[in-house]
FIBA-187079 format. One record per residue: x, y, z of N, C-alpha, C, CB in turn. Coordinates in steps of 0.05 Angstrom, whole numbers, plus 32768, in hexadecimal, padded with zeros to 4 digits. Glycine has a CB too. Example, Ala and Ser with C-alpha at 12.3 -4.5 7.8 and 13.67 -1.06 7.14 Angstrom:
81087F8E809C80F67FA6809C81087FBE809C80E27FA780B5 81017FD3808E81117FEB808F81028001809D811A7FF48072 
//
This chain:
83E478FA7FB683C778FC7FBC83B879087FA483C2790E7FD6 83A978F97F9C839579017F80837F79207F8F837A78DA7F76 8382792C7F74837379427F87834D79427F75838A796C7F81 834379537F8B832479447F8D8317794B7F6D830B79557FAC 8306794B7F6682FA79547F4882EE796B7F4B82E479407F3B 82F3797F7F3D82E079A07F3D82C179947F3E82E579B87F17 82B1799E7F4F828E799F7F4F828F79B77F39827A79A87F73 827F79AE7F27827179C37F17825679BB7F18827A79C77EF9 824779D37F15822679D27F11822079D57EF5821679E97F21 821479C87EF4820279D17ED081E979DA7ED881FA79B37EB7 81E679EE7EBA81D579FB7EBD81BA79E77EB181DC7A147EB2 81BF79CE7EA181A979BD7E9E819979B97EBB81B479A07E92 818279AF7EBB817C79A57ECD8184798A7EE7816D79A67EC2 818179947EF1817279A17F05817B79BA7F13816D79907F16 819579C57F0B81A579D47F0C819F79F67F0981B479CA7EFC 818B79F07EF1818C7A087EE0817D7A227EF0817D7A027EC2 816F7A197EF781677A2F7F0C81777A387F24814F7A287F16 818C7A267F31819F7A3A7F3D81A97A457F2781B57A307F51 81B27A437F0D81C47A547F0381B47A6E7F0581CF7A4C7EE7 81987A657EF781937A777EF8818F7A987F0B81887A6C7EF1 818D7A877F2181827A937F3681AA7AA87F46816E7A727F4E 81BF7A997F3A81D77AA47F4681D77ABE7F2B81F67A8B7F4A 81CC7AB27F0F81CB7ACA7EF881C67AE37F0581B57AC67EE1 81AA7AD67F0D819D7AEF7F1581B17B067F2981827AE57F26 81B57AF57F4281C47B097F5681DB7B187F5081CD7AFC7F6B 81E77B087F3A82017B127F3081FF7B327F20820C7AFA7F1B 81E77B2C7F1281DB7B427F0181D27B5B7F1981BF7B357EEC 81C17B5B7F2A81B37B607F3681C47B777F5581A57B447F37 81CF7B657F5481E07B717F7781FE7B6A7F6981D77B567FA0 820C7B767F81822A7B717F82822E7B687F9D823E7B8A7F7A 82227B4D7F98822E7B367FAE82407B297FA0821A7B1F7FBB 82557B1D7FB4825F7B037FB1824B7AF47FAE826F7AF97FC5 824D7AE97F9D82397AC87F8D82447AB87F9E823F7AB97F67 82427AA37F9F82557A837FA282517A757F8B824B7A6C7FBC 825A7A647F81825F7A567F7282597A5A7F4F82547A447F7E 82627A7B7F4E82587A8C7F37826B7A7C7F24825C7AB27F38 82817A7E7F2A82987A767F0B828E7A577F0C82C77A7B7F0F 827D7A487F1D82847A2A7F1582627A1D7F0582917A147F39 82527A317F0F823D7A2D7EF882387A377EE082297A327EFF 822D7A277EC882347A287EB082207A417EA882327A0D7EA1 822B7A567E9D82207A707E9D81FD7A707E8382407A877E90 81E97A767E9681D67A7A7E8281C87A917E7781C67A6D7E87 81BE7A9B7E6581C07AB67E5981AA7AC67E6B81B87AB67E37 81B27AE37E6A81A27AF27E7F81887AEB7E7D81A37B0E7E7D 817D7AE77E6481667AEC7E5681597ADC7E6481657AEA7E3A 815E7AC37E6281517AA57E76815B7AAB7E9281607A817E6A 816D7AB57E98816E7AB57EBB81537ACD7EC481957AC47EC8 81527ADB7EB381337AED7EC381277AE07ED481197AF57EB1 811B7ACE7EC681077ABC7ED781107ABC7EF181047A9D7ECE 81257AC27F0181307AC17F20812C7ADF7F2981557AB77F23 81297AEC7F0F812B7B0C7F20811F7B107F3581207B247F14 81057B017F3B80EF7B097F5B80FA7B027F6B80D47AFD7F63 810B7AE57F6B81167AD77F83812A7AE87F82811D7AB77F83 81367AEB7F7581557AFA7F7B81567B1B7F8C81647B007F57 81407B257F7981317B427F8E81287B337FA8810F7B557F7D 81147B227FA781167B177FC681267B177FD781157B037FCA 81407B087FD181517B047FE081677B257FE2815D7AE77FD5 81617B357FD281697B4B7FCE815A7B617FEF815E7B527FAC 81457B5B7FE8812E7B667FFF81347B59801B810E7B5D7FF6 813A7B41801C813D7B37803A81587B48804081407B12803E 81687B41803481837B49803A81857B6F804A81947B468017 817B7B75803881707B988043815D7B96806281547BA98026 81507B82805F81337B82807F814D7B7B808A810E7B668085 81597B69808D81767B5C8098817A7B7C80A081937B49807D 818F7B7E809A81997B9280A081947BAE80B0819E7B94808F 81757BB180A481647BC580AC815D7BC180CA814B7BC68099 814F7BA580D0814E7BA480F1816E7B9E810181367B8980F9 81807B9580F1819C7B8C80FF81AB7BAE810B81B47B7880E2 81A67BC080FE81AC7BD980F481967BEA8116819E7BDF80CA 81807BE28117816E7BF1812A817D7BEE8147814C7BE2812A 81897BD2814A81907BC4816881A17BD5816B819C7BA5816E 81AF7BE8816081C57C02816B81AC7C15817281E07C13814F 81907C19817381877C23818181917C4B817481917C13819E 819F7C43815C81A07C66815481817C6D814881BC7C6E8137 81887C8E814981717CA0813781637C87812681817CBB811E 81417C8D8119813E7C75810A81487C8080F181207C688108 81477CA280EF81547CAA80D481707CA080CC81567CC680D2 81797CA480E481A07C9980DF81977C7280DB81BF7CA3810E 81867C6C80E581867C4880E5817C7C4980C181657C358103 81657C5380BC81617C4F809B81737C59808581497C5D8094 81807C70809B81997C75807A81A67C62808081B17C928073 81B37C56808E81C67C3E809081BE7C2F808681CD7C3380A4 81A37C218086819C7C09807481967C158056817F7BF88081 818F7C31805081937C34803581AE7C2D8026818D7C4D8030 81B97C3D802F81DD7C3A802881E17C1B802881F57C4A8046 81D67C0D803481DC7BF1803181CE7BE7801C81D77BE28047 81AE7BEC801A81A27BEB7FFA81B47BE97FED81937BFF7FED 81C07BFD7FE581CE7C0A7FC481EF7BFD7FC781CF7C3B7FC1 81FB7BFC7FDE820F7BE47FE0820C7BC97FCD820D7BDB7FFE 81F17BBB7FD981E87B9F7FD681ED7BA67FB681C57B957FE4 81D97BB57FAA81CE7BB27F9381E07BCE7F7281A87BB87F9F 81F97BD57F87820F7BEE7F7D81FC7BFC7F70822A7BE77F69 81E47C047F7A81D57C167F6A81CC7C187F5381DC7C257F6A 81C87C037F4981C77BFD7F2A81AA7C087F2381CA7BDA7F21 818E7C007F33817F7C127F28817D7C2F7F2E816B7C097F2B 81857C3F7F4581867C547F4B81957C5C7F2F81937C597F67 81A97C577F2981B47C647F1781A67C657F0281CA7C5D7F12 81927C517EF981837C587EDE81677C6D7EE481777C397ED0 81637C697F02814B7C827F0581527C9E7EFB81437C887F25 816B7CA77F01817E7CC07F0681867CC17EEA819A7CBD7F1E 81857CAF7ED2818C7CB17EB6816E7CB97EB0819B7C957EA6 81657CAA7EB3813E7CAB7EA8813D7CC87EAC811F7C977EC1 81347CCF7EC181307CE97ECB813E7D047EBD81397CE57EE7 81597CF87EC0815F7D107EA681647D0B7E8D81757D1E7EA9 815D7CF67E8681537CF57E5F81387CFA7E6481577CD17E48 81267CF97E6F81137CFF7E6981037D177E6A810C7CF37E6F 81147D1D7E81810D7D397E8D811A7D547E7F81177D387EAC 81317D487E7481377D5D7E6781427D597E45814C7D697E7A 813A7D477E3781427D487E1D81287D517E14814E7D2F7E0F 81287D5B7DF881127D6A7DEF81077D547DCD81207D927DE9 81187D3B7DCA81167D2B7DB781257D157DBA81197D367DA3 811A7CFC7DA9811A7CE37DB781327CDC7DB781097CCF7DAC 81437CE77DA481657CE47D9F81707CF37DB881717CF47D80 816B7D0C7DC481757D1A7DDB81737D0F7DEE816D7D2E7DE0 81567D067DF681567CF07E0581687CDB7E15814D7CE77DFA 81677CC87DF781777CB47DF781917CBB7E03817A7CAA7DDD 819D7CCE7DF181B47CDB7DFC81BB7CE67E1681B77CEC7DEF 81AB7CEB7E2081B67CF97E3F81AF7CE47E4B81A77D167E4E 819E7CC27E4C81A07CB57E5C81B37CA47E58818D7CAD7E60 81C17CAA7E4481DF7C967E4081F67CAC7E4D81E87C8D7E17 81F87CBE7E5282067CCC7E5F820C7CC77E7981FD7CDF7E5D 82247CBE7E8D821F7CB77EA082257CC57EB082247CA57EA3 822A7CE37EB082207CF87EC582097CF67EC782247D137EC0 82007D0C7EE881E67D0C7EE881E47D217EE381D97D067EFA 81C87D2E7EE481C17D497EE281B57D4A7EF681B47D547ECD 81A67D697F0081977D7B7F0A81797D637F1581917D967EF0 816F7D597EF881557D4A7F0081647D2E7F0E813D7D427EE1 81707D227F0481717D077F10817E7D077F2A817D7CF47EFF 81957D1F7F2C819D7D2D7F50817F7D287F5D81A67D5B7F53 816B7D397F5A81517D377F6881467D217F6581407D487F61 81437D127F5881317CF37F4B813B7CE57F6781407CDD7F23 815A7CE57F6481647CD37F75815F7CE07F9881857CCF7F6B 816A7CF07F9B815D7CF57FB781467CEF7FC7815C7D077FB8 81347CFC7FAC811C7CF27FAE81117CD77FB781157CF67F9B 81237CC47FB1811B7CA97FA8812A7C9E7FC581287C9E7F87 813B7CA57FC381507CA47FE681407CA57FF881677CC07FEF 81327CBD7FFC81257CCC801781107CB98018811A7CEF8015 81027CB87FFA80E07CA2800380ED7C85801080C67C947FDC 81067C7D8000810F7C5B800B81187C68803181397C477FF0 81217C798037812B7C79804C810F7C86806B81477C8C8043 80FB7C89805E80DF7C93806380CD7C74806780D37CA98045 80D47C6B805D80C67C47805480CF7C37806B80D47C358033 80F17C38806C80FD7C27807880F17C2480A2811E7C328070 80F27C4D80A080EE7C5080B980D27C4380C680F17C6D80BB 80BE7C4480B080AD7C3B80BC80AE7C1F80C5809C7C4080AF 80BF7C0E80B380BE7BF280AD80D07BE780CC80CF7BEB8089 80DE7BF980D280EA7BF480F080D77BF3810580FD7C0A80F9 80C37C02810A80AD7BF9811780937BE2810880A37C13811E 809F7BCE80F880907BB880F4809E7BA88100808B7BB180DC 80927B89810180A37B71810B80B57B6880F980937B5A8112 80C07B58810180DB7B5480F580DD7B4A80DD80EA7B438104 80CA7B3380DD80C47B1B80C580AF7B3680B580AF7AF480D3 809F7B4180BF80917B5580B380A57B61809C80877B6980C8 80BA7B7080AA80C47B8280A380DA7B80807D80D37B8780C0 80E27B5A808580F87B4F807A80DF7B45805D810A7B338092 80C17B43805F80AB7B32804E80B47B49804080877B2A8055 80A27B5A8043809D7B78803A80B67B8A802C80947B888054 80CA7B83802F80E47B8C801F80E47B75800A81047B8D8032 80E57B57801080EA7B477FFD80DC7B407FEC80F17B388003 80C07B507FF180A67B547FDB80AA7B627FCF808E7B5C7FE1 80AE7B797FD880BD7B977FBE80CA7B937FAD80D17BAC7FC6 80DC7B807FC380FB7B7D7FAC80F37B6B7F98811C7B6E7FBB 80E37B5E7FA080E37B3F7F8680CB7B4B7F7A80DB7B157F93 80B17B5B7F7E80A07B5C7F6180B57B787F5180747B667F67 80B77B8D7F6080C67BA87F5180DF7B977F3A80DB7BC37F71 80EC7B7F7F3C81027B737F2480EA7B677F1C81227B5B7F2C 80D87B577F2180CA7B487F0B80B67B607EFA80B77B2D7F1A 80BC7B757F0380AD7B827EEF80CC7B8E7EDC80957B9E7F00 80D87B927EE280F07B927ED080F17B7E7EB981067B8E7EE1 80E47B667EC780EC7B4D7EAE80CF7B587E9680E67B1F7EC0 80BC7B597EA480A87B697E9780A97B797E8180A07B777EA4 80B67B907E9280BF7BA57E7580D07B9B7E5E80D17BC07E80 80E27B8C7E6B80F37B787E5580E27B747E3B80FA7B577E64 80CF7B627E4680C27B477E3180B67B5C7E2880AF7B297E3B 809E7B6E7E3280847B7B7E2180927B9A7E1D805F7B7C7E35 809E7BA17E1B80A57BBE7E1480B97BB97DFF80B27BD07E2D 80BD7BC37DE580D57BC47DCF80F17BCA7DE080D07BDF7DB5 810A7BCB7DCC811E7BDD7DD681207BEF7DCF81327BD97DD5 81207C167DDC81247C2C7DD281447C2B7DC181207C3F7DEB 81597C1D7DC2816D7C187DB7817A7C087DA581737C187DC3 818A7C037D9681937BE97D9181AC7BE27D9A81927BE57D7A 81B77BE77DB781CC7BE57DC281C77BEE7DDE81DE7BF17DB4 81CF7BEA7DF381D07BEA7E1481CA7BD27E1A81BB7BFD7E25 81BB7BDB7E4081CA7BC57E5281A47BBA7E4281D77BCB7E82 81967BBB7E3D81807BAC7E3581837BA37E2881707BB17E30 818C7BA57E1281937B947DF581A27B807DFB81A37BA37DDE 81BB7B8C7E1381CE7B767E1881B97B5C7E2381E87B827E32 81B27B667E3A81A77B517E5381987B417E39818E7B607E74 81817B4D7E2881777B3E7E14815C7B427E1D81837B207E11 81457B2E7E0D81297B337E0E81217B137E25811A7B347DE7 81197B117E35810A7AFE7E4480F27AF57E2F81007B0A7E62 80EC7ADC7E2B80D57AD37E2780BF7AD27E3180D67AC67E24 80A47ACF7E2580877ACD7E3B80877AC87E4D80757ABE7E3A 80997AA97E5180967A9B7E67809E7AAD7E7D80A57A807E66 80BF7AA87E7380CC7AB87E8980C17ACC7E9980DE7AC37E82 80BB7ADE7E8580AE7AFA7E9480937AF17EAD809D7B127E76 80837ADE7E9E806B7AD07EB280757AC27EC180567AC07EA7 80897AAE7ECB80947AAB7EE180A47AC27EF580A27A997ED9 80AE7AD07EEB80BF7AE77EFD80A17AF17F0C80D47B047EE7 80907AFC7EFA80757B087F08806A7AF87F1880607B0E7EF6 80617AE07F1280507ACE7F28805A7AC47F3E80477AB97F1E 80787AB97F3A80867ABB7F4E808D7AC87F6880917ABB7F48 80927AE67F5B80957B007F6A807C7B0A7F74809F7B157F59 80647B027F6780507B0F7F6B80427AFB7F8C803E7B127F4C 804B7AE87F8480447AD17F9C804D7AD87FB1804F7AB57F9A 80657AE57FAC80757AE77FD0806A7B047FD280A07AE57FD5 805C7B1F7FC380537B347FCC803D7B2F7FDF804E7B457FB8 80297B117FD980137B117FE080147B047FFE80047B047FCB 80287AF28003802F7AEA8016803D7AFC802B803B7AD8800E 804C7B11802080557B2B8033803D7B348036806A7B438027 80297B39802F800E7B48803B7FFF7B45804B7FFF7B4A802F 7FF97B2180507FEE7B0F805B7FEF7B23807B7FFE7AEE8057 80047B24808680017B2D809B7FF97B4080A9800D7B2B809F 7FFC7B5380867FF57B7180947FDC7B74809280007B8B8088 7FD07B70807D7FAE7B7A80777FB07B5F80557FA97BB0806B 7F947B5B80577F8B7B4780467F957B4880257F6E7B498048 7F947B69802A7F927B6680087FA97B8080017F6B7B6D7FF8 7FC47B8580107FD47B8D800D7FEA7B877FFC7FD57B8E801D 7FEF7B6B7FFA7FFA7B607FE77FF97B6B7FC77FF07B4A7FEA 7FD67B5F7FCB7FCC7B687FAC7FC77B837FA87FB27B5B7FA4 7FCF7B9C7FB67FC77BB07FB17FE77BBA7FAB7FB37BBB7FC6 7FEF7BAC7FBA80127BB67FB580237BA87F9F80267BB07FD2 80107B987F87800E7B957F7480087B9F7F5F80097B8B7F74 7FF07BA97F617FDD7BB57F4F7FEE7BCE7F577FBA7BB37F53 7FFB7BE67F6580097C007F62801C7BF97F49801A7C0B7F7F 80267BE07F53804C7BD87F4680417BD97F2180607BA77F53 802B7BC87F1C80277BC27F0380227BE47EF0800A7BAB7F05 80147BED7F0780057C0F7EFE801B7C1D7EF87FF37C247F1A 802F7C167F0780477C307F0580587C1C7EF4805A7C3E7F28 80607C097EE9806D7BFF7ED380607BFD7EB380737BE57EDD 803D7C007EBC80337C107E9E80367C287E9B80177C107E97 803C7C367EAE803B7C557EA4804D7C597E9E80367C6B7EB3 806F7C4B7EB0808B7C4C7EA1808A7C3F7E8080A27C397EB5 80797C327E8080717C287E6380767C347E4D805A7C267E61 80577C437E5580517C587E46805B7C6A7E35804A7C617E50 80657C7A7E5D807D7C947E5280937C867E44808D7CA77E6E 809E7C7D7E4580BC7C707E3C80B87C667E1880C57C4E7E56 809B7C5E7E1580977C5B7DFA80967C777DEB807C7C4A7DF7 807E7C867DFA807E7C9D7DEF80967CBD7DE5806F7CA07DFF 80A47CB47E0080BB7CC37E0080D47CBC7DE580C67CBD7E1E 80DF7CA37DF280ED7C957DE680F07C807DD080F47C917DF3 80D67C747DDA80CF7C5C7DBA80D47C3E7DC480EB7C607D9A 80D87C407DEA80DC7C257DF180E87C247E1180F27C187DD9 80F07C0E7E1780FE7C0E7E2E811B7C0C7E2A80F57BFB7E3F 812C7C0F7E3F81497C137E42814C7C087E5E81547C327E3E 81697C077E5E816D7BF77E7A81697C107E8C818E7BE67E7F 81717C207E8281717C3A7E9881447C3F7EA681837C637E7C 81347C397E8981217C347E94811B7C257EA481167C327E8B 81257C097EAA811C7BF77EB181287BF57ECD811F7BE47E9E 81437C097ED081457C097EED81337C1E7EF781627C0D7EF7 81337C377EEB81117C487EF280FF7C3A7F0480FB7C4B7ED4 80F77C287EF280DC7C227EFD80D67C0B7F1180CC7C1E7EE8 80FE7BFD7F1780FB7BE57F2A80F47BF97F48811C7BCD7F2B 81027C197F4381037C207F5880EB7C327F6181187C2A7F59 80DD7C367F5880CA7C3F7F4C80AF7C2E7F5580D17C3E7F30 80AE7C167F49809D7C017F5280A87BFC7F7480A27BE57F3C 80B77BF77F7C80BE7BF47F9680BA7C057FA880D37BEF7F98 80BE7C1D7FAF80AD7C397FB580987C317FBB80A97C4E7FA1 80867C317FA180657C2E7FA380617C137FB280537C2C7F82 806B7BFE7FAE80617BEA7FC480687BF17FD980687BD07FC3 807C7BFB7FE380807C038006806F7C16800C809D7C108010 80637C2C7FFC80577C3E800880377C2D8004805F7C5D7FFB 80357C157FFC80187C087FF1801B7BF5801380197BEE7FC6 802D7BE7801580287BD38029802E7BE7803C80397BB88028 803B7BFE804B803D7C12805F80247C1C8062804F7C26805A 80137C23804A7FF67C32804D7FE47C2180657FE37C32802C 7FE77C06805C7FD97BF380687FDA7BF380857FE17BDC805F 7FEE7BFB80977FF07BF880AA7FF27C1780C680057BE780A3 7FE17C2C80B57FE17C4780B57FC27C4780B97FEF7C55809A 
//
């Protein structure tokens, strides 16, 4: 019996955007992919362009969980830490861990080299112990409310967060320098114009469509926070350090995501 022929995908077209789009997840979360080893691998740099969808589908997966998690009918505090803990499962904490570096290079080096240095350090300290808690308690504060939304409500509104907070990641990529000439930024590489303007418009499409339901112009307001708080990570990170780093850039996915939950939650208060 002749045995059947391997399916491989190419990443040419029409293809290329699943590659892209499995790049992304692979980078992004620690899921099982499917069909990761049989598509032809394309460089991080060009898979960006999937970061919104991929945070999308990052965000549903959490509302998933978050109302599947309520039907046990526990505490809503015990129901939102469970779906946090499942957050940082999905995604092994990859930006939490760069908030908790940020926080203490910034917070506590006194020059741009010290800096640098304590956010390559992969203990934490004192500030990023608190950064992170901090950052825990608001996602687990967010969630609770989001259990008393509707369902499809609940699942928009995570997968809005999740997909503009990475497309502003691709953001910092393209328009911010590298504070280094070595890490996970240099590695992943620089996204082009395009790229970066598709991850945004893309992402920014499905924030506006999560809003639709709640109030008119929630969407766009839970836009306009994400953009505010990824110039100010800008800023500081130029000023401080001389650029962005991956450890910034998970900062401010988490960071940006925060402010849209507490932007689209306001709305409904």
């Amino acid at each position: 019996m002749s045995s059947q022929p391997e399916i491989t995908l190419s990443s040419e077209r029409p293809f290329q955007p699943v590659a892209e789009f499995l790049a992304s997840l692979r980078f992004l979360t620690r899921l099982p992919i499917p069909f990761a080893k049989t598509v032809t691998p394309v460089p991080l740099s060009q898979a960006m362009r999937q970061f919104g969808l991929a945070g999308a589908v990052i965000g549903a997966l959490i509302g998933l969980a978050l109302k599947a998690i309520s039907f046990f009918h526990m505490p809503l505090l015990m129901a939102a830490s469970f779906a946090v803990g499942f957050s940082l499962l999905v995604t092994g904490a990859l930006h939490e861990d760069g908030l908790a570096d940020t926080v203490d290079g910034l917070g506590g080096g006194k020059t741009r080299e010290r800096r640098l240095e304590i956010m390559r350090d992969s203990r934490i300290g004192t500030y990023g112990a608190a950064a992170l808690m901090l950052a825990l308690m608001c996602r687990a504060g967010a969630y609770i409310d989001l259990l008393g939304m509707a369902y499809g409500q609940t699942i928009l509104v995570l997968a809005a967060c999740g997909a503009f907070s990475r497309a502003m990641v691709v953001d910092l990529l393209w328009a911010t320098r590298s504070a280094r000439s070595d890490g996970l930024s240099v590695h992943a590489g620089r996204p082009s114009r395009n790229t970066a303007l598709f991850a945004i418009v893309s992402a920014a499409a499905i924030a506006i469509w999560a809003g639709v339901d709640i109030a008119p112009m929630a969407g766009v307001e839970a836009i306009g926070v994400a953009l505010l708080v990824t110039a100010g990570m800008r800023m500081l990170a130029t000023k401080l350090i001389g650029g962005q780093t991956g450890d910034i850039c998970g900062a401010t996915q988490v960071l940006c995501e925060l402010a849209m939950l507490a932007t689209y939650l306001s709305t409904i208060h």
